[in-house]
N, C-alpha and C positions, 0 to 999 in steps of 0.2 A: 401498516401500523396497527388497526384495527382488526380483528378477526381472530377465530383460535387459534390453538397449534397448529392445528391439520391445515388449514390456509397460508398460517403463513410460513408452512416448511414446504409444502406446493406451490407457493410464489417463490422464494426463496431457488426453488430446483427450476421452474422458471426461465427464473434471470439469468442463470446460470446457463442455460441450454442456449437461451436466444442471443447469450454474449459470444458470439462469433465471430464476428470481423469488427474492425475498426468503430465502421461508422456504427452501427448499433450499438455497441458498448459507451460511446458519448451520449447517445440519444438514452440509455437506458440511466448512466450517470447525472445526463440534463434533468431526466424527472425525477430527480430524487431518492435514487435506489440505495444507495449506500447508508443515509443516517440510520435508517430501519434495517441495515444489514447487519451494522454497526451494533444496531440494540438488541437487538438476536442473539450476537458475541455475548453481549454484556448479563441481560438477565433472560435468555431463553431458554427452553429447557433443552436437555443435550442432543434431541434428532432438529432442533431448529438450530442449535450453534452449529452442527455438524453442516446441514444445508446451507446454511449463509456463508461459513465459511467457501466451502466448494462457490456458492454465486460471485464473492469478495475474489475469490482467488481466477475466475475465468474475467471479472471485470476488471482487475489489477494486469490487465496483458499492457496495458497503454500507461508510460511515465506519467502527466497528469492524475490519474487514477490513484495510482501509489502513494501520488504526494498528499491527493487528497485524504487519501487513508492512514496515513499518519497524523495530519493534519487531525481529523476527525478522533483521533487516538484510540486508532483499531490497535495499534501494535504492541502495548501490552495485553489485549485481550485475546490477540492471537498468541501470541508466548504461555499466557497461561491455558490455553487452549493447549495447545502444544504439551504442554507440562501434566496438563489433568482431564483433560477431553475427552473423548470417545475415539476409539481405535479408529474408527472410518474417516474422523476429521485430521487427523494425525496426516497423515502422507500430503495431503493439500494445503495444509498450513507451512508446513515447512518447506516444502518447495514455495508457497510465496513469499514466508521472512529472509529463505533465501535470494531470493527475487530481489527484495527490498534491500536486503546487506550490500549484495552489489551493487545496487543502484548506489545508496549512498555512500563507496566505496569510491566509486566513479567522482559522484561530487563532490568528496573529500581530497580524490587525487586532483583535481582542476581547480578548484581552490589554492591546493600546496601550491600547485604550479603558478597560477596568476598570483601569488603571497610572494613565491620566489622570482617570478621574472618584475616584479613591481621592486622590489629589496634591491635587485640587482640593477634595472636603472633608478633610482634612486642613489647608488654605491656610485655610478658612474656620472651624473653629475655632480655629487658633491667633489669628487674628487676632478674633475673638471673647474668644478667655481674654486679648489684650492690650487691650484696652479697660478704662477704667476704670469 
């Protein structure tokens, strides 16, 4: 959180490098890495949005992470990154808003489905308790 650019676009690459497997990427999540990734996004100047985004996008491998990053509301800040960024941030950001479409694609389709198989017994008792 503290330090200048140059530190924190070299933390930033980083977290990014060391987010490798599973368990590192919770343990990197666990201490905190994301709100300051997050604020990178938001008002950093463009070699530390580009960096954070790249660390955001190798920490967002894990469902948790994603949700957390919405949650935390990266996800307009990646769109407009997206939209007005720097060329080097571009290709990382969109493969992970694509990342995140799907995911929430998934949850929208499991949703429909438990909405419609709840509708459906729901249709099958009443029409049970209407019989004589």
């Amino acid at each position: 959180r503290a330090g200048n650019e140059n530190g924190k676009t070299n933390a930033a690459i980083a977290i990014g490098q060391f987010a490798q497997d599973a368990a590192t990427r919770a343990l990197i999540v666990a201490a905190g890495a994301l709100p300051p990734l997050v604020e990178l996004l938001r008002s950093g100047p463009k070699i530390c949005k580009t960096n954070a985004a790249f660390a955001i996008g190798e920490l967002a491998e894990d469902a948790p992470t994603r949700a957390l990053l919405v949650t935390a509301g990266a996800l307009p800040l990646l769109v407009e990154l997206l939209r007005a960024g720097p060329e080097k941030a571009k290709a990382s950001v969109a493969f992970l808003l694509v990342r995140l479409a799907t995911e929430m694609q998934h949850e929208i389709t499991a949703l429909r489905t438990g909405r419609d198989a709840l509708a459906e017994g729901f249709e099958s008792s009443r029409r049970s308790l209407a019989r004589p």
